[in-house]
N, CA, C and O atoms as CSV, one atom per row, in Angstrom:
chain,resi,resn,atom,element,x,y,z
A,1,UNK,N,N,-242.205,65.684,59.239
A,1,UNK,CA,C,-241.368,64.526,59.414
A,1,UNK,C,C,-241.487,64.056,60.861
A,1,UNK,O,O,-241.395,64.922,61.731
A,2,UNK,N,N,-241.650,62.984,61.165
A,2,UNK,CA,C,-241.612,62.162,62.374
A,2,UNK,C,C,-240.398,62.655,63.313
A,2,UNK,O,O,-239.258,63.016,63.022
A,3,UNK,N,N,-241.010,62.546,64.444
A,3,UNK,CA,C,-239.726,62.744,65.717
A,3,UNK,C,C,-238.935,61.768,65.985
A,3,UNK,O,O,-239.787,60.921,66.255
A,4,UNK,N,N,-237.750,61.139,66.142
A,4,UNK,CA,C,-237.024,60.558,66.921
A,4,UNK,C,C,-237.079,60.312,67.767
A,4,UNK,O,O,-237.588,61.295,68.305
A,5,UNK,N,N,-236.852,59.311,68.786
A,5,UNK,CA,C,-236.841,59.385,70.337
A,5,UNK,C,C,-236.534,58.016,70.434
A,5,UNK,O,O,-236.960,57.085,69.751
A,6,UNK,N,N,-235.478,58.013,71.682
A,6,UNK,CA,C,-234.678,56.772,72.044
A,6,UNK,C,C,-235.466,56.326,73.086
A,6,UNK,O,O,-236.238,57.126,73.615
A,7,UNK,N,N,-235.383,54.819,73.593
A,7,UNK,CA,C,-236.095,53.956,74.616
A,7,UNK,C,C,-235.399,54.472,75.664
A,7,UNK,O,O,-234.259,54.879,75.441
A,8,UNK,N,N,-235.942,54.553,76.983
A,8,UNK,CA,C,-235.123,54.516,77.992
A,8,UNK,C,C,-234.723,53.249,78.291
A,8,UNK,O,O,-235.233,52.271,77.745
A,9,UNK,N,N,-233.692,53.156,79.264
A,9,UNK,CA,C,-233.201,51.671,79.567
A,9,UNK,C,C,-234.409,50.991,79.954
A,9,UNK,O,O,-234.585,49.824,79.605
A,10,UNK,N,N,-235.215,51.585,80.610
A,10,UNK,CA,C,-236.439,50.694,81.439
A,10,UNK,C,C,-237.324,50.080,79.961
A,10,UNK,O,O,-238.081,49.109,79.964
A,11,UNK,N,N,-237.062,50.740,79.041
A,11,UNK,CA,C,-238.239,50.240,77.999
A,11,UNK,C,C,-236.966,49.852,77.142
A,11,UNK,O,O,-237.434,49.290,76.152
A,12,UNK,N,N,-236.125,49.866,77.077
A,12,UNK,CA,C,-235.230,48.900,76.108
A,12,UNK,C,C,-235.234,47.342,76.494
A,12,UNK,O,O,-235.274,46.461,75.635
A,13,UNK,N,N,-235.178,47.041,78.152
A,13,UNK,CA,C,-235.450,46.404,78.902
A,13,UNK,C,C,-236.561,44.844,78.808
A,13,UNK,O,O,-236.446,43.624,78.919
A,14,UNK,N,N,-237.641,45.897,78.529
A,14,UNK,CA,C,-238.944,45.838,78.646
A,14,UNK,C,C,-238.992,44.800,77.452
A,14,UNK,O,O,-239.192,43.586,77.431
A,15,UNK,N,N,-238.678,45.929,76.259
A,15,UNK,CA,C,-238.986,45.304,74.917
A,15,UNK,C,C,-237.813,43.952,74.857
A,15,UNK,O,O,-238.238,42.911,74.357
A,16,UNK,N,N,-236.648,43.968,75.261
A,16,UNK,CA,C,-235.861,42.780,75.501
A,16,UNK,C,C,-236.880,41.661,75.610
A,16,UNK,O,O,-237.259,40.833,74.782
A,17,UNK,N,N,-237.204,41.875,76.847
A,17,UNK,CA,C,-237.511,40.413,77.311
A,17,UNK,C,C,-238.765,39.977,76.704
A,17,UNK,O,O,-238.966,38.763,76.684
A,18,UNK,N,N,-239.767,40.869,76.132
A,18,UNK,CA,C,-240.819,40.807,75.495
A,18,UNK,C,C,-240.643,40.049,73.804
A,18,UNK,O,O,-241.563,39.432,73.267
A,19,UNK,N,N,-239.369,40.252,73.214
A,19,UNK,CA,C,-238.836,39.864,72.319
A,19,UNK,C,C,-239.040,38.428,71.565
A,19,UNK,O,O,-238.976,38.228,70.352
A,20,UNK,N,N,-239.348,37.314,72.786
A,20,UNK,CA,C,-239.224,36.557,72.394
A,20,UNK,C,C,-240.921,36.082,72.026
A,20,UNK,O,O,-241.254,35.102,71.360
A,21,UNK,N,N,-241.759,37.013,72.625
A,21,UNK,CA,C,-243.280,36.525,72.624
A,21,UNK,C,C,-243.595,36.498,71.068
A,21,UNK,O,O,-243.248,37.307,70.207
A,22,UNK,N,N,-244.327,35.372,70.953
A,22,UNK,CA,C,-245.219,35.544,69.466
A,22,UNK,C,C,-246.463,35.359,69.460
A,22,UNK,O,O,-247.381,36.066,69.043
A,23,UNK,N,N,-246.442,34.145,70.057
A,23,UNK,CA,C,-247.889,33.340,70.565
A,23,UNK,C,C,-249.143,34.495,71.063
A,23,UNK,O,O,-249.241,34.959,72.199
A,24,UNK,N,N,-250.171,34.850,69.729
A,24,UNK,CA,C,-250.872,35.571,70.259
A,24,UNK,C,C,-252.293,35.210,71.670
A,24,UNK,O,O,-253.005,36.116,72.104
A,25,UNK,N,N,-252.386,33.960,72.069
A,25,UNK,CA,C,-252.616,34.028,73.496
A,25,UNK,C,C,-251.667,34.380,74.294
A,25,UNK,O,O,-252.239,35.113,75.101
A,26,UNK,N,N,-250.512,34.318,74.597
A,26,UNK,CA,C,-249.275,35.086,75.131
A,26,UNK,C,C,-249.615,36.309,75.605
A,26,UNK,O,O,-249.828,36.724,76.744
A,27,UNK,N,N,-249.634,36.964,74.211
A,27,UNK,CA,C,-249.998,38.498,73.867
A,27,UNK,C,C,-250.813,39.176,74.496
A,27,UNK,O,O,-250.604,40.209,75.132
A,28,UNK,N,N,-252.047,38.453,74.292
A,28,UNK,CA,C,-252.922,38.773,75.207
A,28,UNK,C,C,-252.765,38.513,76.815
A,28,UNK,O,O,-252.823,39.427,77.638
A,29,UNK,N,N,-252.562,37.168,77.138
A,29,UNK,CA,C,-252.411,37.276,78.518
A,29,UNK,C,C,-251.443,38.400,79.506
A,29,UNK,O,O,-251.725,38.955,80.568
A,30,UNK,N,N,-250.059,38.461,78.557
A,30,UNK,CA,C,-249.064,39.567,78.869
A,30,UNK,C,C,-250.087,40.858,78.739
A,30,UNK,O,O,-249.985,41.568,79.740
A,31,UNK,N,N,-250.930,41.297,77.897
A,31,UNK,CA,C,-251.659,42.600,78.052
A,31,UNK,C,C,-252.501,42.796,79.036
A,31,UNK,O,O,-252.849,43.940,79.325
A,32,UNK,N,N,-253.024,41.559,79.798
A,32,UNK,CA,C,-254.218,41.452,80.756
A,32,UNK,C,C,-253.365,41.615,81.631
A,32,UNK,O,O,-253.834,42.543,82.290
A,33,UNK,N,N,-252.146,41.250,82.212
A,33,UNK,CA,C,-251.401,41.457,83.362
A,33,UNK,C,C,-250.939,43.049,83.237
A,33,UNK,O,O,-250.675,43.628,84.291
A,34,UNK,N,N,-250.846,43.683,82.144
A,34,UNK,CA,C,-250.319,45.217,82.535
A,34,UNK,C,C,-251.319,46.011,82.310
A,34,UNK,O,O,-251.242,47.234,82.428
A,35,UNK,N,N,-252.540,45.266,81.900
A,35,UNK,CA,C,-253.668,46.730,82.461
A,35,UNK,C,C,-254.081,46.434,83.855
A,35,UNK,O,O,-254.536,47.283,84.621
A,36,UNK,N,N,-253.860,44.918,84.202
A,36,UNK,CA,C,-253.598,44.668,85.898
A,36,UNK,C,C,-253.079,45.747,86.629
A,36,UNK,O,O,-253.600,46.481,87.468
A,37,UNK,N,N,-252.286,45.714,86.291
A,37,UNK,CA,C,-250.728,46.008,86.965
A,37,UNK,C,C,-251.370,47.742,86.973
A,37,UNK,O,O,-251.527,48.415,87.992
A,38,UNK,N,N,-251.585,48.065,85.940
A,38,UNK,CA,C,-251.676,50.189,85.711
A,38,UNK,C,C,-253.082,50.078,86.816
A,38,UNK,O,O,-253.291,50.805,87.787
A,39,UNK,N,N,-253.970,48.888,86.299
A,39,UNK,CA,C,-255.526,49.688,87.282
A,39,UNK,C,C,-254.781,49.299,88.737
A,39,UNK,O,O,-255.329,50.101,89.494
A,40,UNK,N,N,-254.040,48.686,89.385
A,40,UNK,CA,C,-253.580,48.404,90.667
A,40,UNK,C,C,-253.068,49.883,91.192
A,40,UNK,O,O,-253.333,50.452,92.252
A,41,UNK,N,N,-252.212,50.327,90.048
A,41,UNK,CA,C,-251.203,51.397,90.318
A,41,UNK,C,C,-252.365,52.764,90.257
A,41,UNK,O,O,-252.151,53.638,91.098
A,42,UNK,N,N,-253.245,52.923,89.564
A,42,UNK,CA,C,-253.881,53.741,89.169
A,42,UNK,C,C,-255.311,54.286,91.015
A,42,UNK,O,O,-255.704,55.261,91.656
A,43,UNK,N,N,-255.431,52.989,90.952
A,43,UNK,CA,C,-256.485,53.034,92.267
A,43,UNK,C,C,-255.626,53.278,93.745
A,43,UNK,O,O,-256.148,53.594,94.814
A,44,UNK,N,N,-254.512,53.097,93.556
A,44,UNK,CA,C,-253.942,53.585,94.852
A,44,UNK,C,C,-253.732,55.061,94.796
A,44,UNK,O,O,-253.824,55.650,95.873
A,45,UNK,N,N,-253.414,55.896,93.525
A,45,UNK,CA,C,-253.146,56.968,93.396
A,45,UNK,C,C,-254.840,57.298,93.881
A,45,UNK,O,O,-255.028,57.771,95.001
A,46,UNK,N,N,-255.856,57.054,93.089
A,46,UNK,CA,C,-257.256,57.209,93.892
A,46,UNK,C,C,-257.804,57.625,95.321
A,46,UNK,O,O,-258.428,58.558,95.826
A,47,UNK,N,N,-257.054,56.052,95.812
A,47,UNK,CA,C,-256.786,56.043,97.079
A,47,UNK,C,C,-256.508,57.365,98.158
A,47,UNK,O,O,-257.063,57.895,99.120
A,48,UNK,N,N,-255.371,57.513,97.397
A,48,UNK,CA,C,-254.365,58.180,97.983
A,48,UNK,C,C,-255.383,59.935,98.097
A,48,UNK,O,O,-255.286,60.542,99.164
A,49,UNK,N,N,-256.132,60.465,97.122
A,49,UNK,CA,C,-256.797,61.551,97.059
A,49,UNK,C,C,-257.953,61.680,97.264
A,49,UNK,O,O,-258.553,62.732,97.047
A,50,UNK,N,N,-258.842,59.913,98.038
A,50,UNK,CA,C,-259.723,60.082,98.383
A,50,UNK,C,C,-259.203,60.381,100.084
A,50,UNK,O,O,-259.730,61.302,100.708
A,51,UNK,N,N,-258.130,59.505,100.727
A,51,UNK,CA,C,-258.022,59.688,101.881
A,51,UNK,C,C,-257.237,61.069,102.522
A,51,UNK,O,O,-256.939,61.281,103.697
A,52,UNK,N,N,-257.047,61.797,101.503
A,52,UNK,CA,C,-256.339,63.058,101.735
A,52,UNK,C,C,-257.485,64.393,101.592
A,52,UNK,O,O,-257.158,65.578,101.659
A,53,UNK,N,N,-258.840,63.900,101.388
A,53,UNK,CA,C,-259.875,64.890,100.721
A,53,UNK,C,C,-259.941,65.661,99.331
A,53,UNK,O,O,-260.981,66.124,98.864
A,54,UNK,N,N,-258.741,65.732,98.761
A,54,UNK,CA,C,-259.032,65.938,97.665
A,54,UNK,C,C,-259.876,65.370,96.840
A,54,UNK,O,O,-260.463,66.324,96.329
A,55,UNK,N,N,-260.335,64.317,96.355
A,55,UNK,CA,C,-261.518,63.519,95.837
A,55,UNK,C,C,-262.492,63.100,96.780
A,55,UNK,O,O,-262.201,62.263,97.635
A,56,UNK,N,N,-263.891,63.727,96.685
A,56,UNK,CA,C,-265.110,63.535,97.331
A,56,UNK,C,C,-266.314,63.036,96.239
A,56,UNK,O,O,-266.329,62.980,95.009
A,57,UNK,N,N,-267.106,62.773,97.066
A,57,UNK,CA,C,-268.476,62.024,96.358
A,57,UNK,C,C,-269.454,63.165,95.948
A,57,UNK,O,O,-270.427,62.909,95.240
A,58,UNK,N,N,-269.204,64.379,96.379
A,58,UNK,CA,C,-269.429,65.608,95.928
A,58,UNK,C,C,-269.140,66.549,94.462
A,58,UNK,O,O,-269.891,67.154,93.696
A,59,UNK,N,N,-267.131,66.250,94.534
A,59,UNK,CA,C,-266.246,66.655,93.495
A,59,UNK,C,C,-266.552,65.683,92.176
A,59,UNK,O,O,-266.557,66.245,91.081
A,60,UNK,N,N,-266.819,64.181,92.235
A,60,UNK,CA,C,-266.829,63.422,91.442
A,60,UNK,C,C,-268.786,63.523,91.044
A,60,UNK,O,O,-269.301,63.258,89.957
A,61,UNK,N,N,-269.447,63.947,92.219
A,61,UNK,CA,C,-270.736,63.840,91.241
A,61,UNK,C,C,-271.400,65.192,90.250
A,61,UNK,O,O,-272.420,65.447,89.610
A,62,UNK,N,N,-270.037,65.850,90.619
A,62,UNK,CA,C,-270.231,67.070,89.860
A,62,UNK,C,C,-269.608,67.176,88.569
A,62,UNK,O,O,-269.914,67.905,87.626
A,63,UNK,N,N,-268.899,66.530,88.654
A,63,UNK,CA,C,-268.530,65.836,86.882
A,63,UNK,C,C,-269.524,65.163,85.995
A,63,UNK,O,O,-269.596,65.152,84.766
A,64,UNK,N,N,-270.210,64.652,86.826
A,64,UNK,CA,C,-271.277,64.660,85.483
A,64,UNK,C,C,-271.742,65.816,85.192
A,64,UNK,O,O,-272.198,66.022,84.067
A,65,UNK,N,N,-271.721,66.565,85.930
A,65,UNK,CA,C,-272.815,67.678,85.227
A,65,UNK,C,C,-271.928,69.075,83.874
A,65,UNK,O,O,-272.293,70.118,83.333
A,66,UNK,N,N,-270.537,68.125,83.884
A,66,UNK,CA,C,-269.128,68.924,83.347
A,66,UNK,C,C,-269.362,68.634,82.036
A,66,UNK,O,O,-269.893,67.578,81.693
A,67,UNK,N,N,-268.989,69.536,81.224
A,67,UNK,CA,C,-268.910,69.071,79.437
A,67,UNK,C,C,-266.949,69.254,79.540
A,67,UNK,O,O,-266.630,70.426,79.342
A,68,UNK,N,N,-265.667,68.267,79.814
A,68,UNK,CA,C,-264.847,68.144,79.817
A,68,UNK,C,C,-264.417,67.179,78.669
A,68,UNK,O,O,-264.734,66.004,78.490
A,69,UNK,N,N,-263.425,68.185,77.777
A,69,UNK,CA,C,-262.950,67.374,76.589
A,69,UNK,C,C,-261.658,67.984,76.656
A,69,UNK,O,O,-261.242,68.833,77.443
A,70,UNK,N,N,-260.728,67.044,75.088
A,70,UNK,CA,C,-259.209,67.354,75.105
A,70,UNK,C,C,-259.806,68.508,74.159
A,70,UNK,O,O,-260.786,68.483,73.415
A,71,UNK,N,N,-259.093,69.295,74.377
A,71,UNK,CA,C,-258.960,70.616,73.496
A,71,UNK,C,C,-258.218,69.527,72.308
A,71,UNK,O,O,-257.726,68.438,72.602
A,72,UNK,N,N,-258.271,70.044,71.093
A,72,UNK,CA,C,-257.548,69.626,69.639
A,72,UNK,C,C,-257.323,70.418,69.037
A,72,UNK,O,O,-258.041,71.386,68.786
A,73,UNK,N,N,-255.986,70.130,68.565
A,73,UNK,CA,C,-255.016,71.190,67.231
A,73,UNK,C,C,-255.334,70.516,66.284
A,73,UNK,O,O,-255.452,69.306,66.090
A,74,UNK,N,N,-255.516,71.738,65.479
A,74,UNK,CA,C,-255.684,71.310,63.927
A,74,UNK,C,C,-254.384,71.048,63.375
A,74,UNK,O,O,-253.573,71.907,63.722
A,75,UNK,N,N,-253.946,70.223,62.690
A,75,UNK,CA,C,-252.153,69.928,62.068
A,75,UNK,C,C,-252.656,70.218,60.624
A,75,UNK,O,O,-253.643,70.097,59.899
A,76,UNK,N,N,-251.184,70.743,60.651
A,76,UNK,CA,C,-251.450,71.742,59.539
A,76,UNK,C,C,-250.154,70.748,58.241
A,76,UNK,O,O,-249.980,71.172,57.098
């Protein structure tokens, strides 16, 4: 059976004001502004671990040579 789980205010919020969209150019344009918005948020965190040394041109070219996957549960 499915889990439950309540919105937080920030996403009760969210979905509020989103409420009124239908217009699927809308839709889309509203989606192009929040993968904006995450790659903005996402490259400063980048940022942030290239200028601290944790991320090097070393660490990252050694990922290619990585076989890195999600582990998966079988559901039973």
């Amino acid at each position: 059976m499915a889990q439950m789980t309540s919105f937080s205010p920030a996403q009760y919020e969210v979905l509020n004001m989103l409420s009124c969209i239908t217009d699927e150019a809308d839709v889309a344009a509203l989606k192009n502004l929040i993968v904006q918005f995450l790659n903005s948020r996402l490259q400063k965190e980048i940022d942030k671990l290239w200028d601290n040394g944790d991320l090097t041109e070393e660490k990252v070219a050694g990922w290619s040579h990585e076989h890195m996957r999600t582990p998966y549960r079988t559901v039973l």
